[in-house]
C-alpha positions as CSV (number, residue, x, y, z in Angstrom):
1,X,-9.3,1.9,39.7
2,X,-7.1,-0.6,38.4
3,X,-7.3,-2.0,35.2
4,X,-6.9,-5.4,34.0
5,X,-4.0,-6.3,31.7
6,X,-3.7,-9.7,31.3
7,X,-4.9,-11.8,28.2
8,X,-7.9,-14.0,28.8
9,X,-8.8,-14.7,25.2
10,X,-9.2,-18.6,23.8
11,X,-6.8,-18.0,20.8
12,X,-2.9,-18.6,20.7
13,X,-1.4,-15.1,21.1
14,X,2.3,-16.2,19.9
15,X,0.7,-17.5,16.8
16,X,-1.2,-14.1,15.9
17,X,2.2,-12.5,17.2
18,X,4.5,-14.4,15.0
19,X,2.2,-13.3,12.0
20,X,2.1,-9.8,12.9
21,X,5.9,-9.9,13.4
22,X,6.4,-11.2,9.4
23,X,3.8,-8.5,8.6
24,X,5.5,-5.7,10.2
25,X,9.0,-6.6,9.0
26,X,7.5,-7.2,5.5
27,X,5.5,-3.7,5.5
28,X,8.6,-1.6,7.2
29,X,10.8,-3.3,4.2
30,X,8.1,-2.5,1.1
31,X,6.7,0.8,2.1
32,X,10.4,1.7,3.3
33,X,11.8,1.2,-0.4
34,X,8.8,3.0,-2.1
35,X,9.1,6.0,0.0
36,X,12.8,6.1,-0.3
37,X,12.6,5.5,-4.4
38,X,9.8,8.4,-4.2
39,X,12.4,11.0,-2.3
40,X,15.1,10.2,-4.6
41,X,12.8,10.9,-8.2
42,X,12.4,14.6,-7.6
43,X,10.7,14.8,-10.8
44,X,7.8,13.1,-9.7
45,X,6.5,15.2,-7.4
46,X,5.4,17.3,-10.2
47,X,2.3,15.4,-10.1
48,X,-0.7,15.4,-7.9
49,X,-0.8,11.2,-7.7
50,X,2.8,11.4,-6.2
51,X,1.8,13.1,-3.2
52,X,-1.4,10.9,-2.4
53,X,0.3,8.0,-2.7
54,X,3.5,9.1,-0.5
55,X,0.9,10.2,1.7
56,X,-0.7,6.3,2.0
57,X,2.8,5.3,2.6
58,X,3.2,7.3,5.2
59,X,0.4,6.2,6.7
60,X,0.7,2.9,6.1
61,X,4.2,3.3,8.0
62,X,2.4,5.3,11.0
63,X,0.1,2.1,11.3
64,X,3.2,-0.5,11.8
65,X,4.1,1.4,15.0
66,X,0.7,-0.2,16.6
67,X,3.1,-3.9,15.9
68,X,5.8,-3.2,17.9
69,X,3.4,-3.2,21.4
70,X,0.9,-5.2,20.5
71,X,3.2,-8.0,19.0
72,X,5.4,-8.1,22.8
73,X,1.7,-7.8,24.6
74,X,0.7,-11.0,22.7
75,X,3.8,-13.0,23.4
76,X,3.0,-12.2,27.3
77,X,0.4,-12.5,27.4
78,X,-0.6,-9.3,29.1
79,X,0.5,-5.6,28.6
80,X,3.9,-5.5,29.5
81,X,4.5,-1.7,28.2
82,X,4.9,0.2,31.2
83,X,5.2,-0.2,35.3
84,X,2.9,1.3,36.8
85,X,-1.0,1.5,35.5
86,X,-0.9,4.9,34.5
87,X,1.8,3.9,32.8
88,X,0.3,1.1,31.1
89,X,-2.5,3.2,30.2
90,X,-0.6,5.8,28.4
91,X,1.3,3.1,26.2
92,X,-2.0,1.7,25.5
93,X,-3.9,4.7,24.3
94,X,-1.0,5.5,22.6
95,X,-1.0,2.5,20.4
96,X,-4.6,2.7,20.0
97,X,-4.9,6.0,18.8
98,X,-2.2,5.3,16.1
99,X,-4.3,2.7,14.7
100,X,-7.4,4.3,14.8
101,X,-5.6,7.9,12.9
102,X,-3.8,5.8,10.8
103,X,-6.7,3.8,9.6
104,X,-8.7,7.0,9.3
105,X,-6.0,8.5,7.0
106,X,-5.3,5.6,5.1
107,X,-8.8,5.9,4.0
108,X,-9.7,9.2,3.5
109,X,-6.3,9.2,1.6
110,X,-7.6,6.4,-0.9
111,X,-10.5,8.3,-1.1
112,X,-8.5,11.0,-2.2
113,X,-6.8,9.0,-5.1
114,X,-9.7,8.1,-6.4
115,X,-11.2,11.7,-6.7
116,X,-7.6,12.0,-8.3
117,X,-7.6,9.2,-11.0
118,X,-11.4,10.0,-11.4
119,X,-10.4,13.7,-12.5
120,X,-7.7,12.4,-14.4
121,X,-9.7,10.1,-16.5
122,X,-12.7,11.5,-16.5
123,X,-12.2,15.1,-16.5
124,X,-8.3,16.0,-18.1
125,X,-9.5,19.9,-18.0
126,X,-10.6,20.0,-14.3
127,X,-7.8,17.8,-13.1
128,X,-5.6,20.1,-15.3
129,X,-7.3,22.9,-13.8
130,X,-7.6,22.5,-9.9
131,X,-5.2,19.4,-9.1
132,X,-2.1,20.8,-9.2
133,X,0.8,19.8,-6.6
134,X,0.0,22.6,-4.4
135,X,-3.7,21.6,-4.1
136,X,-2.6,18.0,-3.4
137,X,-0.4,18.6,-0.8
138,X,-2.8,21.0,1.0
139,X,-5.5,18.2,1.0
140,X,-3.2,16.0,2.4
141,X,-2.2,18.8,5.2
142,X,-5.9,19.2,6.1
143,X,-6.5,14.8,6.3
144,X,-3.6,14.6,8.9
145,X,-4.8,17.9,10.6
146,X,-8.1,16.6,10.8
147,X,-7.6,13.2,12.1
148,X,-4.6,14.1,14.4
149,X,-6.9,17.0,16.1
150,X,-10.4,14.5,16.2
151,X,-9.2,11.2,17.4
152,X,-6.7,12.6,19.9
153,X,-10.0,13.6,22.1
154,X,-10.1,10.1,22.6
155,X,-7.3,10.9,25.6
156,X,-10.2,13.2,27.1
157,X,-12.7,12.0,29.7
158,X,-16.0,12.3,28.0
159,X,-15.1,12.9,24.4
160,X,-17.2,9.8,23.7
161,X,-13.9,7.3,22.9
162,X,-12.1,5.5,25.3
163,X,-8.7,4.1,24.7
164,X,-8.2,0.5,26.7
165,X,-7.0,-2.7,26.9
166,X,-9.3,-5.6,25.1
167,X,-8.8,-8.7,27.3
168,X,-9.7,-11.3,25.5
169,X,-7.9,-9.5,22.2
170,X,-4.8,-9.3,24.3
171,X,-4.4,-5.6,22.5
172,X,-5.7,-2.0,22.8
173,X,-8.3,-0.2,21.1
174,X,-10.6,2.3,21.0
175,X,-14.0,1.9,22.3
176,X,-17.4,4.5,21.3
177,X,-19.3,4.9,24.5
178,X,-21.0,7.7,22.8
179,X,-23.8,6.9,20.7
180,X,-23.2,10.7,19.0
181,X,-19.5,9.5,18.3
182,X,-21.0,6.5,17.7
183,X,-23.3,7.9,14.9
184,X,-20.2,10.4,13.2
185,X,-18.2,7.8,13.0
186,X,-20.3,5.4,11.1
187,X,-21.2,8.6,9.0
188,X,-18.2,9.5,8.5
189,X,-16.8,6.1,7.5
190,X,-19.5,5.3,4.9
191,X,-18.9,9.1,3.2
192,X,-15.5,7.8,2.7
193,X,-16.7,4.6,1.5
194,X,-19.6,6.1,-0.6
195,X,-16.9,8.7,-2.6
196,X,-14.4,5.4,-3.5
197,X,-17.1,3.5,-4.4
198,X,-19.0,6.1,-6.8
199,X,-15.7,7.6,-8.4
200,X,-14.2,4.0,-8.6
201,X,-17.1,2.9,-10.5
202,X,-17.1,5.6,-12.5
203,X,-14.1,5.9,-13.9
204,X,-14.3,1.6,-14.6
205,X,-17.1,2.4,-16.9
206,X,-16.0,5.6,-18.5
207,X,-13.0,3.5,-19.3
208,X,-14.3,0.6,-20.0
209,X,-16.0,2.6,-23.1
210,X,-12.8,4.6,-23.9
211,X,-11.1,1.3,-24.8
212,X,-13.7,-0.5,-26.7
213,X,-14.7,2.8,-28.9
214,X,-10.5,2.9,-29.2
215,X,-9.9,-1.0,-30.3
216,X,-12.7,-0.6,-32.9
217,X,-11.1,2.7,-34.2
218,X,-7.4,1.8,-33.9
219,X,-7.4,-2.1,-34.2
220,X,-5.0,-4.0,-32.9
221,X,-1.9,-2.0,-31.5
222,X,0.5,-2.9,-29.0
223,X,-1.0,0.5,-27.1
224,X,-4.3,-0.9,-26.9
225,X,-3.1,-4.5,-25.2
226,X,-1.4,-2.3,-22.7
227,X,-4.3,-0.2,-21.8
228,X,-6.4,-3.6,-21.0
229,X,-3.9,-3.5,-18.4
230,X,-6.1,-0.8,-16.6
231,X,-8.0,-3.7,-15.9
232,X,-5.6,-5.4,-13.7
233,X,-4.7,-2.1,-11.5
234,X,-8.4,-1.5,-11.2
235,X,-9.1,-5.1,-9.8
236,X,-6.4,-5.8,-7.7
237,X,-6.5,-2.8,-6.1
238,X,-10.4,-3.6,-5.1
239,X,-9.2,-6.9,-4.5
240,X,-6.7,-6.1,-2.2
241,X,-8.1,-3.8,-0.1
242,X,-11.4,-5.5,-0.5
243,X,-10.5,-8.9,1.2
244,X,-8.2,-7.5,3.8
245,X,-9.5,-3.8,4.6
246,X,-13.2,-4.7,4.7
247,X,-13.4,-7.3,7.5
248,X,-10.9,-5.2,9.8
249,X,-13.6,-2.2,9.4
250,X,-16.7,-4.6,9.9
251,X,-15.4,-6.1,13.1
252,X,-13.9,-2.8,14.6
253,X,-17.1,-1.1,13.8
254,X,-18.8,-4.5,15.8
255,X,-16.5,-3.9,18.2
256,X,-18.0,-0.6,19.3
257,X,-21.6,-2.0,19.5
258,X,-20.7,-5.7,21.1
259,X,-17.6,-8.1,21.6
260,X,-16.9,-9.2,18.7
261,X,-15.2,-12.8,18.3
262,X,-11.6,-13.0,19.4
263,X,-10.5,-15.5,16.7
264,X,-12.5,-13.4,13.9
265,X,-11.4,-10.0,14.9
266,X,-7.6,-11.3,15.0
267,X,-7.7,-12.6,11.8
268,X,-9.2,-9.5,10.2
269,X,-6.5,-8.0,11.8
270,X,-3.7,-10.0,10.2
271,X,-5.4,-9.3,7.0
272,X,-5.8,-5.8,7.2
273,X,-1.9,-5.2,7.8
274,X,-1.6,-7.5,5.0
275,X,-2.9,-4.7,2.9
276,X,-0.7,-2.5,4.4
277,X,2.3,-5.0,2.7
278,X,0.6,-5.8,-0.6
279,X,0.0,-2.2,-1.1
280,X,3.4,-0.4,-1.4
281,X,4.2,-4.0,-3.6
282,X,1.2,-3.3,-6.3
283,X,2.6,0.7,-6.4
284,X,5.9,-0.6,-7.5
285,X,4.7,-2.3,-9.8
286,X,2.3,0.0,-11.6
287,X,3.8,3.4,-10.8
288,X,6.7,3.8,-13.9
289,X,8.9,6.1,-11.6
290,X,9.6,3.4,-9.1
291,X,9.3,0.5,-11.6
292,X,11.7,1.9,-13.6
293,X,14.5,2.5,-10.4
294,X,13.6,-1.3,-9.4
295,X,14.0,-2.6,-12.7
296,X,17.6,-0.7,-13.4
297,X,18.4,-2.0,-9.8
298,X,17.7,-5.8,-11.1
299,X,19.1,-5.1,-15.0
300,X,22.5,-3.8,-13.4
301,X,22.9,-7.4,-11.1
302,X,21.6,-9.7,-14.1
303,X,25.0,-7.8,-16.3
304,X,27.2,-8.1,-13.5
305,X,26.8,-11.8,-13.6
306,X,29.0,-14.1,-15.6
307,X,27.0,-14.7,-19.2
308,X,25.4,-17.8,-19.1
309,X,23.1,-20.5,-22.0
310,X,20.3,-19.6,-20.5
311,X,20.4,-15.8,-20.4
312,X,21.8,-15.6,-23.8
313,X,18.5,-17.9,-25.0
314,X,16.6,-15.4,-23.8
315,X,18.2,-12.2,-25.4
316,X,18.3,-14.3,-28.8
317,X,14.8,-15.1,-28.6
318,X,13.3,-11.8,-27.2
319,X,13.7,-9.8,-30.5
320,X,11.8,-12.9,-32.4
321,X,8.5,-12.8,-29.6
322,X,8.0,-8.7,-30.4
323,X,8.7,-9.4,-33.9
324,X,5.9,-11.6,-34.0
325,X,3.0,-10.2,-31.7
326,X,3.9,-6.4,-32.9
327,X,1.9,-5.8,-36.0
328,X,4.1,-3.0,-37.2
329,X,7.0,-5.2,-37.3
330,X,5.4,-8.1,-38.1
331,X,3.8,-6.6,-41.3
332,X,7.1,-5.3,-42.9
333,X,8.7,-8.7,-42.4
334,X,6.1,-10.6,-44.5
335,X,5.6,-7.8,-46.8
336,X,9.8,-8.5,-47.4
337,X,9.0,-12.2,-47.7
338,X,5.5,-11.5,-50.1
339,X,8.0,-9.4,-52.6
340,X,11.0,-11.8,-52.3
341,X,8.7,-14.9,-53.4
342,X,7.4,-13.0,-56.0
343,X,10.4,-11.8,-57.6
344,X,11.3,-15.9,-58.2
345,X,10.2,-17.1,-62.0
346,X,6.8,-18.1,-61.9
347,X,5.9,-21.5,-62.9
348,X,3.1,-24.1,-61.9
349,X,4.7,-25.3,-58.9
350,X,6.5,-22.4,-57.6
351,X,2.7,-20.1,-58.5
352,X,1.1,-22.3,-56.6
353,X,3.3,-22.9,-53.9
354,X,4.1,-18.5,-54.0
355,X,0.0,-18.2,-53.7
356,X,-0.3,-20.5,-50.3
357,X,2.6,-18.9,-49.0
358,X,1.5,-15.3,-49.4
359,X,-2.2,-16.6,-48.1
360,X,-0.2,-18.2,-44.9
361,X,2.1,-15.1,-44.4
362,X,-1.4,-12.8,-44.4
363,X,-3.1,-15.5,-42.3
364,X,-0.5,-15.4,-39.9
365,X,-0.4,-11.0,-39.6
366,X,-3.9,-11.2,-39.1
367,X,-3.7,-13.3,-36.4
């Protein structure tokens, strides 16, 4: 029976295909520099974080080859991959079986992190204990095993998936026409969900606690404003893959059941490979083995340059700002200034004036 390969939604499909061709040059450019920084700092492979996170790039890099067909399909306006129909048919599952394993191991690999930073945190001795490199990498062996060997039964009649052309998406997924597959899957999917959610929210409050019980003990420390910073990689990591991971698994789950809208569904789409961008961009940041290449990378072209007001400003002023917001070298400088006023003669004017001095200088260490 022939199939039908031409588009018949009510959206613009160069529009979606123009945004998924910035996306995929965007995520092949990101995920391409983290990986490569990762390779080349051998020492961090030592840890157990180093190899779930390579592993999310690599995924994240097996989802972009779903852009390259779908993107030319979209500017057709029909699925121009192949001659013949079995042809066409074999491109098409193809690209929809590297969505649906890539999504599959994008997730159970976050789900994976977060048993990982939830060990860390939470319990030092058992992550000491069980997570070492070895175990890490074995875990991430058995993810891609397992997905690779499941979702390619989707290329046999009567596994319960079917790979096809969605008309009115203009691109290929995978339908359930199981309800058993129908039932693992959404199982399956809300394990994975369930295990981020309950370590994730662990951990926040375990740390939460560890902070406050260390600000009260310790003070204020230039160690204590960076931990707050755990704040920020807690919530824009739920942030990100909140808003653009969540409606692409809401509407491909629909999908399954009933068609979905076309306009929706494409725009969870856009943002779910959104995440696959942002991602990579939020590890570089955070992960010090990468931060550190990137920011020697930058500091190396700034010196190259030609010296100029501006820059010199800035490396006058810098010493002054952590003189004045770090406490340990802020205290010794008015400590200096305290003895140095009191060392002058004292006399009514200069007592006075020595007393609201020292009261300003402590005033101003406190603060």
């Amino acid at each position: 029976m022939e199939r039908n390969y031409t588009f018949t939604g009510d959206f613009s499909p160069e529009a979606v295909a123009g945004v998924l061709s910035i996306e995929m040059i965007l995520a092949l450019i990101a995920n391409g520099v983290v990986l490569v920084i990762t390779i080349y700092q051998r020492k961090s492979w030592k840890q157990s974080s180093t190899i779930f996170f390579t592993s999310l790039i690599l995924a994240h890099l097996a989802l972009t080859l779903y852009l390259p067909f779908s993107i030319a399909a979209l500017a057709a306006r029909e699925w121009v991959v192949g001659d013949t129909d079995e042809e066409k048919q074999g491109t098409c599952g193809f690209t929809a079986f590297v969505i649906l394993f890539g999504i599959y191991v994008m997730l159970m690999t976050l789900s994976l992190i977060s048993i990982d930073r939830f060990l860390f945190i939470v319990k030092p001795h058992l992550h000491k204990r069980f997570m070492s490199p070895r175990v890490a990498l074995v875990l991430v062996i058995i993810v891609w095993s397992f997905d690779l060997l499941f979702f390619s039964t989707g290329f046999i009649d009567g596994s319960g998936v079917e790979f096809r052309y969605i008309d009115y998406l203009g691109v290929c997924y995978a339908f359930t026409t199981s309800p058993v597959m129908a039932i693992f899957r959404f199982f399956f999917a809300s394990l994975i969900f369930i295990i981020i959610i309950i370590t994730s929210v662990w951990t926040f409050c375990f740390t939460r606690k560890f902070i406050n019980n260390q600000s009260m003990i310790v003070g204020e420390s230039v160690y204590a404003s960076k931990k707050k910073r755990l704040f920020g990689i807690f919530g824009l990591m739920m942030l990100v893959y909140g808003i653009c991971v969540s409606p692409g698994i809401f509407f491909s789950t629909l999908l399954a059941i009933v068609d979905s809208p076309g306009v929706f569904t494409m725009t969870a789409l856009m943002l779910f490979f959104l995440a696959v961008v942002l991602s990579p961009v939020i590890q570089a940041y955070f992960r010090p083995e990468i931060n550190s290449v990137i920011v020697n990378i930058v500091c190396r072209n700034m010196l190259k340059k030609k010296p100029n007001p501006a820059a010199t400003s800035i490396v006058v002023l810098s010493p002054v700002v952590q003189a004045y917001f770090r406490p340990e070298i802020n205290s010794v400088i008015v400590n200096i200034a305290y003895h140095n006023i009191l060392k002058k003669k004292p006399n009514s004017a200069t007592t006075s004036s020595s007393s609201s001095a020292a009261v300003d200088l402590r005033v101003s260490s406190c603060t």
